[in-house]
C-alpha positions as CSV (number, residue, x, y, z in Angstrom):
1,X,0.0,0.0,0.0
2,X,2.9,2.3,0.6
3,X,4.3,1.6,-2.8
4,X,1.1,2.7,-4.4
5,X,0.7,5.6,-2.4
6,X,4.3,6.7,-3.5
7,X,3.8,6.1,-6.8
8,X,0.1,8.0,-6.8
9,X,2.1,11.2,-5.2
10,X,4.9,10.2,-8.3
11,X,2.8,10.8,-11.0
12,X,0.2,13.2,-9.4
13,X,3.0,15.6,-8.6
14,X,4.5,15.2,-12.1
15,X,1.1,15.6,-13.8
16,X,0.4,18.7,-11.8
17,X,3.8,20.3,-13.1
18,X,3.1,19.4,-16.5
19,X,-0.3,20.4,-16.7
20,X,0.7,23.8,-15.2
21,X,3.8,24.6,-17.9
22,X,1.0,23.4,-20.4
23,X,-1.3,26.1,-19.3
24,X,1.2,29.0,-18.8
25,X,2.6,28.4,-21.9
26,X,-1.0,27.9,-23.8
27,X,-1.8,31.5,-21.8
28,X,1.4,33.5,-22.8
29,X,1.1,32.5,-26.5
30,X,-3.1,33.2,-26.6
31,X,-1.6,36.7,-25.5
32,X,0.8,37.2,-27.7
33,X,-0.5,35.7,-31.0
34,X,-4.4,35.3,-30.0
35,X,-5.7,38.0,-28.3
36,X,-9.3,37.1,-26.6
37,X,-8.5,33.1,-27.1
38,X,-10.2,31.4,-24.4
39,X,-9.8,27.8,-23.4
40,X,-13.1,25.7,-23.5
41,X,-13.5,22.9,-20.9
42,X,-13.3,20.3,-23.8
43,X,-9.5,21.8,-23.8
44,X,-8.9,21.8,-20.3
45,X,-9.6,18.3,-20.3
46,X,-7.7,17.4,-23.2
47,X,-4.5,19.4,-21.2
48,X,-4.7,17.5,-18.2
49,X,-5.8,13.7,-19.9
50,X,-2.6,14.6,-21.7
51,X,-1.0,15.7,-18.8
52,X,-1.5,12.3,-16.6
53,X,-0.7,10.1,-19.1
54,X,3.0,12.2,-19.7
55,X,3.5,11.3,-16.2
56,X,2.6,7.8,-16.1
57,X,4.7,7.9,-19.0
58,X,7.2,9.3,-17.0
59,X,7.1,7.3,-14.1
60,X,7.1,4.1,-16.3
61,X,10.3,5.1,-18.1
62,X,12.2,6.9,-15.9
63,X,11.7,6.2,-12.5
64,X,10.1,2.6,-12.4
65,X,12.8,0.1,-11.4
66,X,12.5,-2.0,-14.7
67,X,12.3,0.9,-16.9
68,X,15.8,2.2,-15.7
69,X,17.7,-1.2,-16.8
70,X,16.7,0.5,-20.7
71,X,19.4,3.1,-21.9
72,X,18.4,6.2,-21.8
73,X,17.6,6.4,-25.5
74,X,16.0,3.5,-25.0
75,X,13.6,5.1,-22.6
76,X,13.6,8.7,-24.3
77,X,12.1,6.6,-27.2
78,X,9.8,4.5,-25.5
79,X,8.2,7.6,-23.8
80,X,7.9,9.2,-27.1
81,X,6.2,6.4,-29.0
82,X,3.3,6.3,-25.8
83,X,3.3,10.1,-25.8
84,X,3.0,11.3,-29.5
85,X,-0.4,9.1,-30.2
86,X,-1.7,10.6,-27.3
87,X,-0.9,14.4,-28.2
88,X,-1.9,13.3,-31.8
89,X,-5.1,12.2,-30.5
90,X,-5.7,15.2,-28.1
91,X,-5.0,17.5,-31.5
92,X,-7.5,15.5,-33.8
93,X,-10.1,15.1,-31.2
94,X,-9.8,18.8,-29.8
95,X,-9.5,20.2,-33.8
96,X,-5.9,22.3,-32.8
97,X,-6.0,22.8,-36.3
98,X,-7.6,20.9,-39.7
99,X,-7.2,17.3,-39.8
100,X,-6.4,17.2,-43.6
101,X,-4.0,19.6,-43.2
102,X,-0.7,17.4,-44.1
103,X,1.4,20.4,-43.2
104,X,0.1,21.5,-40.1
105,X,0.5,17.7,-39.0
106,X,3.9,17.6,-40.4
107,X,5.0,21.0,-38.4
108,X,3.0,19.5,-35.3
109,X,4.9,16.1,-35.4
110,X,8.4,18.0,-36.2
111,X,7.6,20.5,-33.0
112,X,7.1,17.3,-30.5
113,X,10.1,16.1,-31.8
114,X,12.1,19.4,-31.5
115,X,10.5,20.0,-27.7
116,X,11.7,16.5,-27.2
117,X,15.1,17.0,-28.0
118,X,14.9,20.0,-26.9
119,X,13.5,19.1,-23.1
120,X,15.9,15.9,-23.1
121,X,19.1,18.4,-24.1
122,X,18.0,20.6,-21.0
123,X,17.8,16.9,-18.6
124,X,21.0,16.2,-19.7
125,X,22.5,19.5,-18.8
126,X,21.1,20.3,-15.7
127,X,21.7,16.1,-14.5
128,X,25.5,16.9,-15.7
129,X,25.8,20.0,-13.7
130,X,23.7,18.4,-10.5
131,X,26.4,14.9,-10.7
132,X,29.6,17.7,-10.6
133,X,28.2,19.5,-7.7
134,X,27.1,16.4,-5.9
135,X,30.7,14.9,-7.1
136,X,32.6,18.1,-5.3
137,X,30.6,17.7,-2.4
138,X,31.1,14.5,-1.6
139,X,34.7,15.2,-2.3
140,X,34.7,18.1,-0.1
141,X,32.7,15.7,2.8
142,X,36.3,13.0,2.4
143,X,38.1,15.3,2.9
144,X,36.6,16.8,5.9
145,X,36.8,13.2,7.0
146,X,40.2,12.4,6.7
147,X,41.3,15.2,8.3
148,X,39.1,14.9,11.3
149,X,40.6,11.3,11.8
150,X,43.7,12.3,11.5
């Protein structure tokens, strides 16, 4: 029961933060390029279906036991090929822009893959500069050591 509860607060608190960068960034845009855009509940909806699914997807590929033994291309991939069918869907079903529109779904399908590269680029960064300051730290906390049993 523990497990499940830890895994419930997982994906809720991931959903939550996806959910709320999806919004902000929906609001900033509608501001800039769509002045007077509203969102319709249909939308909301769509936004936070979207948004629990990302982070089950997360969870499953990225912090699930099993789903770390993948590479992380592996699991970049994996998480791509469960999330894009779901966006797709949430475009089609919420009309984001004409369905026989082969350019807008080839701009739409070259954006997830750009934000993808894009967002993993950013992981990788910001997990490289985390491991050198954790790295230096624990250096720093051997030192101390040695010197206090000396």
């Amino acid at each position: 029961m523990k497990r499940i509860l830890f895994v419930i607060s997982e994906v809720k608190t991931s959903a939550c933060l996806c959910f709320s960068a999806w919004v902000t960034v929906w609001a900033v845009l509608s501001l800039l390029f769509w002045p007077g855009a509203t969102l319709r509940a249909g939308q909301v909806l769509g936004m936070l279906a979207a948004s629990l699914w990302a982070a089950c997807l997360q969870w499953l590929c990225f912090i699930y036991e099993k789903g770390q033994r993948f590479s992380y291309v592996v699991r970049v991939a994996l998480f791509a090929a469960g999330f894009y069918p779901a966006l797709a869907a949430c475009a089609w079903f919420q009309k984001w822009f004409p369905a026989g529109n082969v350019a807008a779904w080839v701009g739409f399908t070259a954006l997830f893959f750009l934000l993808l590269v894009l967002v993993t680029i950013g992981f990788e960064v910001l997990f490289s500069v985390q491991g050198k300051r954790y790295a230096g730290l624990l250096g720093e906390y051997h030192r101390k050591k040695q010197a206090r049993e000396q």
